[in-house]
PyMOL Python script that loads the backbone (N, CA, C, O; Angstrom):
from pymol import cmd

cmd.read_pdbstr("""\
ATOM      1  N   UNK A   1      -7.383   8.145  12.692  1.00  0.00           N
ATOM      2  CA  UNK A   1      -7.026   8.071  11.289  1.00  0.00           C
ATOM      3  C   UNK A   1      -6.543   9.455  10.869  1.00  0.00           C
ATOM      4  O   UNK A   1      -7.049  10.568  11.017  1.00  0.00           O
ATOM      5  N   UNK A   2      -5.578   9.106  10.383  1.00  0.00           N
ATOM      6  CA  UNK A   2      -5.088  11.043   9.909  1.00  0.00           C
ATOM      7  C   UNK A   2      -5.128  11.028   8.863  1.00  0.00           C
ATOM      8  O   UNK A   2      -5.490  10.059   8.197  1.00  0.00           O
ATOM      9  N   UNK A   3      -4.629  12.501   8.269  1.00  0.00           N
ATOM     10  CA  UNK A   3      -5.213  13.110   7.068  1.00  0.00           C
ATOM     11  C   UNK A   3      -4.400  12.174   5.938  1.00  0.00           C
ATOM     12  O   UNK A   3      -5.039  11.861   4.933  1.00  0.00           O
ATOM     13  N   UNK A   4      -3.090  11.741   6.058  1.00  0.00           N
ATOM     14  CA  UNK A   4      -1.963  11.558   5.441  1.00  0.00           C
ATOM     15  C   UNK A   4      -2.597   9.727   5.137  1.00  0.00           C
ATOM     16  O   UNK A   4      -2.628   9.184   4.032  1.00  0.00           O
ATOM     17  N   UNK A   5      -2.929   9.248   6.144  1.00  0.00           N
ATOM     18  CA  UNK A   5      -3.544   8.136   5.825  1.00  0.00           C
ATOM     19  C   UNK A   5      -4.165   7.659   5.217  1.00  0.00           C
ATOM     20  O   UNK A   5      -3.954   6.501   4.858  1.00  0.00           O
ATOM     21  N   UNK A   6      -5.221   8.373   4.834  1.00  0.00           N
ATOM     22  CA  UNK A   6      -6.657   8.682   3.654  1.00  0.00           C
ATOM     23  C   UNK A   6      -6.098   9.116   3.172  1.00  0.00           C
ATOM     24  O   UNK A   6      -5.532   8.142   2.677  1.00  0.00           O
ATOM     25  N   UNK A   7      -5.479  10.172   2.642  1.00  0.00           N
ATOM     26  CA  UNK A   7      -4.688  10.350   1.583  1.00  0.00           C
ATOM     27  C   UNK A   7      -4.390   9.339   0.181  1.00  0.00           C
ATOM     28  O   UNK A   7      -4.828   9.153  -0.955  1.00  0.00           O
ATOM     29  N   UNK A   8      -3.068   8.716   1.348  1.00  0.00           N
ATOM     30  CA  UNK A   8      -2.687   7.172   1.194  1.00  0.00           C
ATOM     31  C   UNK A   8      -3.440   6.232   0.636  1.00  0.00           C
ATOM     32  O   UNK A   8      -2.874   5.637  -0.281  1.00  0.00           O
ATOM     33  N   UNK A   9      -4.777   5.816   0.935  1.00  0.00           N
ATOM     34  CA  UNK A   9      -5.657   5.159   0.868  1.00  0.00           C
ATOM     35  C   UNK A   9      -6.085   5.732  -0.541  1.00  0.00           C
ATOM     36  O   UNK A   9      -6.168   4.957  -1.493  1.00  0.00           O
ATOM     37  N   UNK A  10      -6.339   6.983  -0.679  1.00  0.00           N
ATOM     38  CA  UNK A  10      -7.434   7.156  -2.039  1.00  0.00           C
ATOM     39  C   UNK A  10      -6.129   6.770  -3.340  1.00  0.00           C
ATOM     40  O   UNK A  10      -6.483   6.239  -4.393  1.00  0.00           O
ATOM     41  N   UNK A  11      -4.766   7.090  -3.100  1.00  0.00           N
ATOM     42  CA  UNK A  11      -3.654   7.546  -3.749  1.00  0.00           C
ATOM     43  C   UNK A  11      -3.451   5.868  -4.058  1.00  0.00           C
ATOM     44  O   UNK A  11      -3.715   5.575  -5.225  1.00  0.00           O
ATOM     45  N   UNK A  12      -3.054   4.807  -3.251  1.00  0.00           N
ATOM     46  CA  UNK A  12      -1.902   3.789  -3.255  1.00  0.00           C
ATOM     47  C   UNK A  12      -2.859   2.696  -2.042  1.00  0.00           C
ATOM     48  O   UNK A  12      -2.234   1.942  -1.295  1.00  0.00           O
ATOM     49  N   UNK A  13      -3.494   2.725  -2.030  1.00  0.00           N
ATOM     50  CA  UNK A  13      -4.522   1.316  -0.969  1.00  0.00           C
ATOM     51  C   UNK A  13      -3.252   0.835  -0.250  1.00  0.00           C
ATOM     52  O   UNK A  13      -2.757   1.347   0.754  1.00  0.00           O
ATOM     53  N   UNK A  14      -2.921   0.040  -0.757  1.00  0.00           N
ATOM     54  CA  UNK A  14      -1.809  -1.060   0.154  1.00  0.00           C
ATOM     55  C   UNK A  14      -0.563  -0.118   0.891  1.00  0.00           C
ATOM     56  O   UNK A  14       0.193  -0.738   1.638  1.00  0.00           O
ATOM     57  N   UNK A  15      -0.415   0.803   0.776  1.00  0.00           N
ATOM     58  CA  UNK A  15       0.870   1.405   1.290  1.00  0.00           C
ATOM     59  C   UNK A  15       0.139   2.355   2.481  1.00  0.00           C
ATOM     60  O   UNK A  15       0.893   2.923   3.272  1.00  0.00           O
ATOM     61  N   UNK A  16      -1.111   2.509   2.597  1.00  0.00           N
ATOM     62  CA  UNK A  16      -2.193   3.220   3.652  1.00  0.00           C
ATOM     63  C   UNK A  16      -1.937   2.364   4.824  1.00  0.00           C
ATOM     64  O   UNK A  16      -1.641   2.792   5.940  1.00  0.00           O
ATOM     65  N   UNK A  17      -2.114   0.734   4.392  1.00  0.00           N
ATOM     66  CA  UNK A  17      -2.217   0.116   5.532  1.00  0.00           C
ATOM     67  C   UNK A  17      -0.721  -1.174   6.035  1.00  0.00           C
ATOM     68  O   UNK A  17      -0.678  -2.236   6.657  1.00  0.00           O
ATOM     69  N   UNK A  18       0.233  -0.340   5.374  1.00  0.00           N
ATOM     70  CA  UNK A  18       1.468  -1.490   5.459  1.00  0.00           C
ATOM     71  C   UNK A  18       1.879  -1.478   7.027  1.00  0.00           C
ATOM     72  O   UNK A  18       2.731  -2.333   7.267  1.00  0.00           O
ATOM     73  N   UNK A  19       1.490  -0.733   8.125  1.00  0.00           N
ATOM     74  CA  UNK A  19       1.657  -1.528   9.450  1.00  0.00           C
ATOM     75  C   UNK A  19       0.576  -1.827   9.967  1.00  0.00           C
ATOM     76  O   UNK A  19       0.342  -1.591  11.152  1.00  0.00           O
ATOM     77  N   UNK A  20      -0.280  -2.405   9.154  1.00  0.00           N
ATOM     78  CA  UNK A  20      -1.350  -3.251   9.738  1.00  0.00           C
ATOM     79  C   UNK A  20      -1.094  -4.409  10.248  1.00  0.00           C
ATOM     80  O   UNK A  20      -1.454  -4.828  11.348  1.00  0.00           O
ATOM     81  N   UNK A  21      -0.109  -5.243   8.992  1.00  0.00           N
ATOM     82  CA  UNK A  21      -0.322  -6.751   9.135  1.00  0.00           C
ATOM     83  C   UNK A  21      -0.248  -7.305   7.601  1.00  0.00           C
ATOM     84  O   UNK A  21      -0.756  -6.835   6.584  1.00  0.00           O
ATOM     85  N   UNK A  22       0.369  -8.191   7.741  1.00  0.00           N
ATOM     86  CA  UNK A  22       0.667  -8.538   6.434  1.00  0.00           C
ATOM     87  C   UNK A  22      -0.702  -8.995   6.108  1.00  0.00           C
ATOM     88  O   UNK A  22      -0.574  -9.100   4.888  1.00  0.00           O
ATOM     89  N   UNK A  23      -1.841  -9.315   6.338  1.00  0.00           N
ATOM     90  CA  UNK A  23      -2.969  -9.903   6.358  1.00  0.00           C
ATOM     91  C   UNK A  23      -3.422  -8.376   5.244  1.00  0.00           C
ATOM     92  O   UNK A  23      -3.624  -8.128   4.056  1.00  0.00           O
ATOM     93  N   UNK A  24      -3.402  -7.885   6.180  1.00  0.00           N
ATOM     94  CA  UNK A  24      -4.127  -6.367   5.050  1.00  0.00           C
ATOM     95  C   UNK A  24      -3.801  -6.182   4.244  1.00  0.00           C
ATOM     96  O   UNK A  24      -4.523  -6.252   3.250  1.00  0.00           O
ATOM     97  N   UNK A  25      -2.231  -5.757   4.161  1.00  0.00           N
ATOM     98  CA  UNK A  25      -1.612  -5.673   3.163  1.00  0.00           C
ATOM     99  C   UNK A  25      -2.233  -6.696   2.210  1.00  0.00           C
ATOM    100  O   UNK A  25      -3.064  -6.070   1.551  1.00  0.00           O
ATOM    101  N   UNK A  26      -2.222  -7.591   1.944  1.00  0.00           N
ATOM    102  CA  UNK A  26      -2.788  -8.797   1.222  1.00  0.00           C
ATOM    103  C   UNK A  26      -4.010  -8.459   0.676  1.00  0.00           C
ATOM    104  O   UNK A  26      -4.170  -8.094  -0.488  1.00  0.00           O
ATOM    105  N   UNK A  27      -5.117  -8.613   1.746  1.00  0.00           N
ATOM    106  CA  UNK A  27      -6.585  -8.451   1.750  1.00  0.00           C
ATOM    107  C   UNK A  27      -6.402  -6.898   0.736  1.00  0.00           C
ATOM    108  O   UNK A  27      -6.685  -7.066  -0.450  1.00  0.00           O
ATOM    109  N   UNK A  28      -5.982  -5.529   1.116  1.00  0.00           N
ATOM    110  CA  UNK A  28      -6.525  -4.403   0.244  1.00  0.00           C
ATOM    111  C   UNK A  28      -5.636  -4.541  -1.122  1.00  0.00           C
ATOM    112  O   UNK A  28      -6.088  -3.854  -2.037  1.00  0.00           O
ATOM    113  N   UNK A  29      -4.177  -5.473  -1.522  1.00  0.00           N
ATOM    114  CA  UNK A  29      -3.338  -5.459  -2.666  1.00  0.00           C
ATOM    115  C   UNK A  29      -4.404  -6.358  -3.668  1.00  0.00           C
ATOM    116  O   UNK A  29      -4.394  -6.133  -4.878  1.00  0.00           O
ATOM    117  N   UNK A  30      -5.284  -7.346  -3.110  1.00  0.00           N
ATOM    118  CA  UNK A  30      -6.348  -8.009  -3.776  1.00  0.00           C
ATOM    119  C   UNK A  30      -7.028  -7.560  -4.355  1.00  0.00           C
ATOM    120  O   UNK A  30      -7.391  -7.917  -5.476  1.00  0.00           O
ATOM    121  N   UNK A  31      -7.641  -5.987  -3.291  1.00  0.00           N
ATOM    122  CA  UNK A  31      -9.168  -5.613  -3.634  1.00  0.00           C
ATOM    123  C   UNK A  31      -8.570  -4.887  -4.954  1.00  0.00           C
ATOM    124  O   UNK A  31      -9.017  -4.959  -6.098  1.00  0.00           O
ATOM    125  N   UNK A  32      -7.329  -4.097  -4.446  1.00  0.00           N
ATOM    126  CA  UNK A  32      -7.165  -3.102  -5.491  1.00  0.00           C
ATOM    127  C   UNK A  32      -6.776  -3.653  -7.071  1.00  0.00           C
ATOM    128  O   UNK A  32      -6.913  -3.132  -8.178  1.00  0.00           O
ATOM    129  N   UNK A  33      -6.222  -4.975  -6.611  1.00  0.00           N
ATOM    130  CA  UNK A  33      -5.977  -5.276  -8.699  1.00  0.00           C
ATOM    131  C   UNK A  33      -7.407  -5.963  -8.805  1.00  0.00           C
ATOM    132  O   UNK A  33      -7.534  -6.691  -9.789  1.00  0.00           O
ATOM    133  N   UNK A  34      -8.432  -5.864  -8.016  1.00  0.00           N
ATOM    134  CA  UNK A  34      -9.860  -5.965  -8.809  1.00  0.00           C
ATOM    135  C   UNK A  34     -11.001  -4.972  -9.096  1.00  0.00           C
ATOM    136  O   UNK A  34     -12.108  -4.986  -9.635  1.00  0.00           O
ATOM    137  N   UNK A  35      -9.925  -3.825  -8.271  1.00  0.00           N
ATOM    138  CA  UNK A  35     -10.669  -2.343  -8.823  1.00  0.00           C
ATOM    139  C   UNK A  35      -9.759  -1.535  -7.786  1.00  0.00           C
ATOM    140  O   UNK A  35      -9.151  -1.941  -6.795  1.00  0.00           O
ATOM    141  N   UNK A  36      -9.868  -0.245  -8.344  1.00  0.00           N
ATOM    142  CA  UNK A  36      -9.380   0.780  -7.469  1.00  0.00           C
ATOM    143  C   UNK A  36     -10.377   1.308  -6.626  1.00  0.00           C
ATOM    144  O   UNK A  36      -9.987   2.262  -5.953  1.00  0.00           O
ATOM    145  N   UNK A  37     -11.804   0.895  -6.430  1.00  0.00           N
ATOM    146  CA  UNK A  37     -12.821   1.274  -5.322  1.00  0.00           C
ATOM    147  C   UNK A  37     -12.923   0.668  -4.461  1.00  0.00           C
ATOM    148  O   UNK A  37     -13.076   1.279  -3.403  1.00  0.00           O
ATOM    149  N   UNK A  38     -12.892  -1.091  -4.410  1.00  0.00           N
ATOM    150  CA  UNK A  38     -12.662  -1.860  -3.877  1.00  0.00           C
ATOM    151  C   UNK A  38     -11.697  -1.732  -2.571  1.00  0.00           C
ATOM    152  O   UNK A  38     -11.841  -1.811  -1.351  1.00  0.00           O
ATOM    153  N   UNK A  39     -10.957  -1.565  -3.208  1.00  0.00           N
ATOM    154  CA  UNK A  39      -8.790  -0.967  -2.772  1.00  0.00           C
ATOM    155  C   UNK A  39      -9.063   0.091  -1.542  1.00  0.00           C
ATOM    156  O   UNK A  39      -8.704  -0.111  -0.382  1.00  0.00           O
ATOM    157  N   UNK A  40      -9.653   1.072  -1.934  1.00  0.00           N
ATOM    158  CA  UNK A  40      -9.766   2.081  -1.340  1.00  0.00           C
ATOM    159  C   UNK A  40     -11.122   1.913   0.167  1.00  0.00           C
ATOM    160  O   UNK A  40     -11.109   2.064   1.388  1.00  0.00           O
ATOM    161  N   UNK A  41     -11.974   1.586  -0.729  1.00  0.00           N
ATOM    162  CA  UNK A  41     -12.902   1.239   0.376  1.00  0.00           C
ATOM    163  C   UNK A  41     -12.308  -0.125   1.796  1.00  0.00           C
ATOM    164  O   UNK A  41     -12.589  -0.061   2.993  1.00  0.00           O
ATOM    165  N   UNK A  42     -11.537  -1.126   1.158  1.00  0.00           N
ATOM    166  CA  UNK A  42     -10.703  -2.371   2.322  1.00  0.00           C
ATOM    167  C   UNK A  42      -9.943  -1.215   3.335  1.00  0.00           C
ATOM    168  O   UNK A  42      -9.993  -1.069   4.556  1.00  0.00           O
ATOM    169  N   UNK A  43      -9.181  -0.424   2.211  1.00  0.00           N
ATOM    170  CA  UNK A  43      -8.127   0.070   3.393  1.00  0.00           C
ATOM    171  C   UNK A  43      -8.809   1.481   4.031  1.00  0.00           C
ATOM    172  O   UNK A  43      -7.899   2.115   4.565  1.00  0.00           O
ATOM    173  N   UNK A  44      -9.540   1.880   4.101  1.00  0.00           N
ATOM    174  CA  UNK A  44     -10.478   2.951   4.937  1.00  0.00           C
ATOM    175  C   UNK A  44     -10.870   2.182   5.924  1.00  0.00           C
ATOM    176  O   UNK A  44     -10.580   2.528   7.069  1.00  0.00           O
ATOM    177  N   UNK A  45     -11.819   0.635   5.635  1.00  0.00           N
ATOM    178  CA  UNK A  45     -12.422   0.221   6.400  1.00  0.00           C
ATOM    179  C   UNK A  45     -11.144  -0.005   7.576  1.00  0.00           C
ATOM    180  O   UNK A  45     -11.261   0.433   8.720  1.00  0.00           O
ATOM    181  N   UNK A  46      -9.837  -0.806   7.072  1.00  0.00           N
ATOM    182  CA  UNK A  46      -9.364  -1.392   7.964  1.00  0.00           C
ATOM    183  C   UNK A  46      -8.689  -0.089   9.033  1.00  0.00           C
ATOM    184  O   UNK A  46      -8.467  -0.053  10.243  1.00  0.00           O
ATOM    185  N   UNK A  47      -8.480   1.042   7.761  1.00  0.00           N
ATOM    186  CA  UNK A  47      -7.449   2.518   8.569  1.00  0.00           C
ATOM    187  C   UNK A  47      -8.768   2.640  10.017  1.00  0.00           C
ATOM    188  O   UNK A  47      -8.428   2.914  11.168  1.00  0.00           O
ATOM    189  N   UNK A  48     -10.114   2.392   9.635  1.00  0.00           N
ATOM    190  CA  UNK A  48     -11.002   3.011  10.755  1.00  0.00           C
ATOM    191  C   UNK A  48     -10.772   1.811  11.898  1.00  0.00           C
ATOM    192  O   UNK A  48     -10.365   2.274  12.963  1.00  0.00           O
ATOM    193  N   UNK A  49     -10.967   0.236  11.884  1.00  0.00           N
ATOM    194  CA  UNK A  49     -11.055  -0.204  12.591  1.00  0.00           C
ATOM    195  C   UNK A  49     -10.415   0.380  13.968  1.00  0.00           C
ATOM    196  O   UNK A  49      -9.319   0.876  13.705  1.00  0.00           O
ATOM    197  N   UNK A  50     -10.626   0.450  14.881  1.00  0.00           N
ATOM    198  CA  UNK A  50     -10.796   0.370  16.129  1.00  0.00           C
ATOM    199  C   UNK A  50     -10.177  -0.401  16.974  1.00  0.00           C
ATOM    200  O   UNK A  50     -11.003  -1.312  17.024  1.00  0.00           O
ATOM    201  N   UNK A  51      -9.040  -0.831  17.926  1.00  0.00           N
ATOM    202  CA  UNK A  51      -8.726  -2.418  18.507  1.00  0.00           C
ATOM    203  C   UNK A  51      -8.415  -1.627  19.883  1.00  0.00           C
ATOM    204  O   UNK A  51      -7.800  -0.637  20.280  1.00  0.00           O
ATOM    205  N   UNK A  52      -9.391  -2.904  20.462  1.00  0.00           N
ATOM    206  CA  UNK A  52      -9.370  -2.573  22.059  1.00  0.00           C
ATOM    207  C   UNK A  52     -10.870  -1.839  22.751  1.00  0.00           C
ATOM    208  O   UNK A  52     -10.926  -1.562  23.949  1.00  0.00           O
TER     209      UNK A  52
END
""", "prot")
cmd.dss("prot")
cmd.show_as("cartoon", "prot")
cmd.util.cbc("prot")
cmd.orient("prot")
């Protein structure tokens, strides 16, 4: 996860994780028009996930 990413994430949620998957995109554009903590906390979780 880089610096620019979190960044991203605290700044704009959905634009942190736009080559995730349109799935994310979705899932953190949700959290965030139901709060901006929400928002931020989806797309950290998903920036950390791990695959493989």
């Amino acid at each position: 996860m880089s610096c620019l990413r979190v960044l991203l994430a605290v700044i704009f949620p959905p634009l942190a994780v736009i080559d995730q998957g349109c799935g994310s995109i979705l899932i953190v554009t949700i959290l965030t028009l139901c709060g901006w903590v929400p928002g931020v906390i989806g797309a950290l979780v998903i920036l950390n996930k791990t695959f493989g």
